[in-house]
C-alpha positions in Angstrom: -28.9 -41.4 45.4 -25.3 -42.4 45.7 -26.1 -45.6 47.3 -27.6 -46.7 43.7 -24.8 -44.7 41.7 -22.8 -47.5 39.9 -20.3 -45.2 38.3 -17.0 -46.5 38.0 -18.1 -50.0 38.2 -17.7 -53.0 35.2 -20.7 -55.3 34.8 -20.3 -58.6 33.2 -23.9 -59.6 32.5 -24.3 -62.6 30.0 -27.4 -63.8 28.2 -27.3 -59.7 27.3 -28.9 -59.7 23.6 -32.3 -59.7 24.1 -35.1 -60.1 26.8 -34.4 -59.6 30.4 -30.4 -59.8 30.0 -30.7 -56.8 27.7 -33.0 -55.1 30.3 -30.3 -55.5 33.4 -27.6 -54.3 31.0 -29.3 -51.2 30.2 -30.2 -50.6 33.8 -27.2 -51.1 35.5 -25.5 -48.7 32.5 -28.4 -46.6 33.3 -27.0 -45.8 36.9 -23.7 -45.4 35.6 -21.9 -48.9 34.9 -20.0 -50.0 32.3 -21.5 -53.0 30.5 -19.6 -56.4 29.5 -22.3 -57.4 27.3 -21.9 -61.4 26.9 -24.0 -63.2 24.2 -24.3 -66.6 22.3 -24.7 -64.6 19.4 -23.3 -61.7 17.5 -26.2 -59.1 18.2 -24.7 -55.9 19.0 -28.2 -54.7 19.9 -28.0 -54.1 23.6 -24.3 -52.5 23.4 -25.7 -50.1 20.8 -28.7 -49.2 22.9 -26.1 -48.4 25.8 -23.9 -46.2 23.4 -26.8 -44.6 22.2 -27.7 -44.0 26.1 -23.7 -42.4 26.3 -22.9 -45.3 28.1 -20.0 -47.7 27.3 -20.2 -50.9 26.6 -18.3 -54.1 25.2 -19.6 -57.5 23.6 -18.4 -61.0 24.1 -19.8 -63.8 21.8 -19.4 -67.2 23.4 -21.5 -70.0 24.0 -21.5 -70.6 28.2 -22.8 -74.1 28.6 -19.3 -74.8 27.0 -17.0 -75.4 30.5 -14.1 -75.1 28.2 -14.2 -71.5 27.2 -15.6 -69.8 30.6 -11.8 -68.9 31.8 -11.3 -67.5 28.6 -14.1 -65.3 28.7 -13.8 -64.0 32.0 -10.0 -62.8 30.9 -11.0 -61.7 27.6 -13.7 -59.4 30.2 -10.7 -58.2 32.7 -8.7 -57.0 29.5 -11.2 -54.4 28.1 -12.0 -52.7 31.4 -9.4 -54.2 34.2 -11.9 -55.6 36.7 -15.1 -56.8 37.0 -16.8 -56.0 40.0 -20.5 -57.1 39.1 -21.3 -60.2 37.9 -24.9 -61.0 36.7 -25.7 -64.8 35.7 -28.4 -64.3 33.8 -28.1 -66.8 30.7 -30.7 -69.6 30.4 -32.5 -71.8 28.0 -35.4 -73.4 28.9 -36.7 -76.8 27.1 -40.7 -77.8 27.2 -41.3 -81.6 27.1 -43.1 -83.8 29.5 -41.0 -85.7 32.2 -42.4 -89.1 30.6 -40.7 -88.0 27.3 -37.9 -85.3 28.3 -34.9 -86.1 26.4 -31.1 -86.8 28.2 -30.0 -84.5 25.9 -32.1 -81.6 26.9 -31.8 -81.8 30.0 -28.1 -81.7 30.2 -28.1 -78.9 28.4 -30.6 -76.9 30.3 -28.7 -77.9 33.3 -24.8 -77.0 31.3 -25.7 -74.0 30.9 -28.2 -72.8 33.3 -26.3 -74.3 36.9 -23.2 -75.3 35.5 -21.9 -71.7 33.8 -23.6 -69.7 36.7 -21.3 -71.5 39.2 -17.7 -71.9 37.6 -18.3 -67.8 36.3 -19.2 -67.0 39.9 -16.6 -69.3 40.8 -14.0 -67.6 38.2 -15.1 -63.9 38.9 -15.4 -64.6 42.4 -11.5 -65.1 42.7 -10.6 -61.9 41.0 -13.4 -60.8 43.8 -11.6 -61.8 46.7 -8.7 -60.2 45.6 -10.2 -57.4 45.1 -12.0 -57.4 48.4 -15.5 -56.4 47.1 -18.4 -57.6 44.6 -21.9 -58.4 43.8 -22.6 -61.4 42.2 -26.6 -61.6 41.0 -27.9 -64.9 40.1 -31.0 -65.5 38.4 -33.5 -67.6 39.7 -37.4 -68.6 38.6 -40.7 -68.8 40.2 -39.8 -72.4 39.7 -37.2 -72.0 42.7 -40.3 -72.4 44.6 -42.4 -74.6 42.8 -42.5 -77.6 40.1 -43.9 -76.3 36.7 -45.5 -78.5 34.0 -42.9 -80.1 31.1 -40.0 -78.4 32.4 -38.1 -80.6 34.9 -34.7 -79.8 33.7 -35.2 -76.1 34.1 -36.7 -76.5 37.3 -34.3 -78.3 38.9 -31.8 -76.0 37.5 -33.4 -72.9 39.5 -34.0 -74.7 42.1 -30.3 -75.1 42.4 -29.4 -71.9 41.3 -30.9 -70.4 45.1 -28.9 -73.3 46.5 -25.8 -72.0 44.8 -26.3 -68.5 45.9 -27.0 -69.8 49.3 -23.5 -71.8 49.5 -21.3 -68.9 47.8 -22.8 -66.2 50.3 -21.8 -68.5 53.0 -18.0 -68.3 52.2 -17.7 -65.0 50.5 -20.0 -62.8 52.9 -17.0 -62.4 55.0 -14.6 -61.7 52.1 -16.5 -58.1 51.0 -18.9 -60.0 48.6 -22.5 -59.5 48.3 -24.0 -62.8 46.3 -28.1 -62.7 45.9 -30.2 -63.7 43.3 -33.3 -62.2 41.3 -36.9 -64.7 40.8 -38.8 -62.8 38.3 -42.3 -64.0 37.7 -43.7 -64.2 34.3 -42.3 -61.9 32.3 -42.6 -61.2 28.3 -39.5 -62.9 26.7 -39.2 -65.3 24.2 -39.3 -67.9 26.9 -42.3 -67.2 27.8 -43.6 -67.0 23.7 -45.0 -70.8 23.7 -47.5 -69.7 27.0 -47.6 -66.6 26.0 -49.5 -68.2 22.4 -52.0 -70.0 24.7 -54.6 -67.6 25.0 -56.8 -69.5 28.0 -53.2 -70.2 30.3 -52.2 -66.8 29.6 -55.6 -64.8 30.7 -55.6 -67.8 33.6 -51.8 -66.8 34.7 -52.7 -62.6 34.3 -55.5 -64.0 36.6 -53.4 -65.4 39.4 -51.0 -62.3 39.4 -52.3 -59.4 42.0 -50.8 -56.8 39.8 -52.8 -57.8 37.0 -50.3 -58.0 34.2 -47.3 -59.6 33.3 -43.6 -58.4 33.4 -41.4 -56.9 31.6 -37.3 -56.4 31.2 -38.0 -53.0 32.4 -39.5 -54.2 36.1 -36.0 -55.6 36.4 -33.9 -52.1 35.9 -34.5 -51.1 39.7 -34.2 -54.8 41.7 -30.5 -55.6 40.0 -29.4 -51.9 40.0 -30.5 -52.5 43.7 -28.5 -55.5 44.3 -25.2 -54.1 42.4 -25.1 -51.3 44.3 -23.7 -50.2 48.5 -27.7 -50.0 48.6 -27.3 -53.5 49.4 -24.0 -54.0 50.9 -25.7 -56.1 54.1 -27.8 -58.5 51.9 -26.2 -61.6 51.6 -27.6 -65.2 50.1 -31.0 -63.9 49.8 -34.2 -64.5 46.3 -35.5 -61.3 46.0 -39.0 -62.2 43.9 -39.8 -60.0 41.3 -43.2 -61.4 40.3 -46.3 -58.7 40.5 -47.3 -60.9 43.6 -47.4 -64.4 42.3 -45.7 -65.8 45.8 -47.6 -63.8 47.4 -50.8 -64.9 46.4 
């Protein structure tokens, strides 16, 4: 098991209060890590679930789609522990509005703070990376890295991207000791999901489509990032690992 053993290593993992953010953050501490919790709130729920667990853990409140304040955060992270050697992009909105009628507005800030604070972290973190001559870096990706979605073109194109990113970074870093993949759940039970999750016909029609018969949960997500972070996956490079009960596959 000391291929998956993660202790001794710092994970900043934003979009960490709640739904599958919280669930990395308290797998990765799980297997030994300590957690840089980032949030747009104040919620102290996931770094108190992690104590609670005799972990240690650390919260950051800041918003991400602002550009202005990434280089502040990623400092603020390398004065509580010193180093950051796992990074997890994992904070994302998502806004529902047909094409026809999407607004500018929503899509720029799908698209701020889904693409735009997953690259210039990665890009941030990954300097301190190189320096240190190792890292993971775990993007998160969609389903809808693979295919279009109904009233959701902002966050589509924003995953799409997002495999395209991980794509370009594991290109030049590979070399440099640094692992950079990214996670596609399927459809998982978060408050993203809620407004689906509240149509009873799509929902039984989705559960339908997926061979494992049920939707996801944070949980399914403990073992794939812990996988990912760790020398388990040291020769993986640039690759969507789909975490989706079968969906693709179907």
């Amino acid at each position: 098991m000391r291929l998956f053993n993660l202790t001794g290593k710092v994970a900043l993992v934003t979009g960490a209060s709640g739904g599958l953010g919280q669930g990395m953050a308290i797998g990765l501490a799980e297997a030994g890590a300590k957690i840089i919790a980032v949030s747009s709130s104040e919620s102290v729920q996931t770094v108190e679930a992690i104590r609670a667990l005799g972990g240690q853990a650390e919260l950051i409140a800041a918003d991400l789609s602002n550009e202005d304040i990434l280089e502040d955060v990623v400092n603020r992270a390398l004065g509580i522990y010193g180093k950051i050697d796992i990074l997890v992009n994992n904070a994302g909105i998502i806004r529902r509005t047909p094409a026809a009628d999407h607004a500018r507005q929503d899509w720029h800030d799908v698209i701020d703070l889904n693409l735009n604070s997953a690259f210039f972290l990665s890009q941030l973190v990954g300097r301190h990376m190189i320096e240190q001559g190792s890292g993971k870096i775990i993007n998160i990706a969609s389903m809808l890295t693979y295919q279009g979605g109904i009233n959701v073109p902002g966050y589509t194109a924003s995953k799409h991207a997002i495999a395209g990113v991980t794509k370009a970074l594991a290109n030049e870093w590979a070399g440099k000791g640094i692992q950079i993949n990214a996670i596609a759940p399927g459809y998982m039970t978060t408050n993203n999901t809620a407004p689906i999750l509240k149509d009873e016909k799509r929902t039984q029609s989705i559960t339908e489509r997926i061979p494992a018969g049920r939707w996801g949960t944070p949980e399914d997500l403990k073992g794939p990032v812990v996988f990912l972070a760790s020398s388990a996956s040291d020769y993986m490079n640039g690759h969507v690992v789909c975490v989706d009960g079968g969906w693709m596959a179907r």
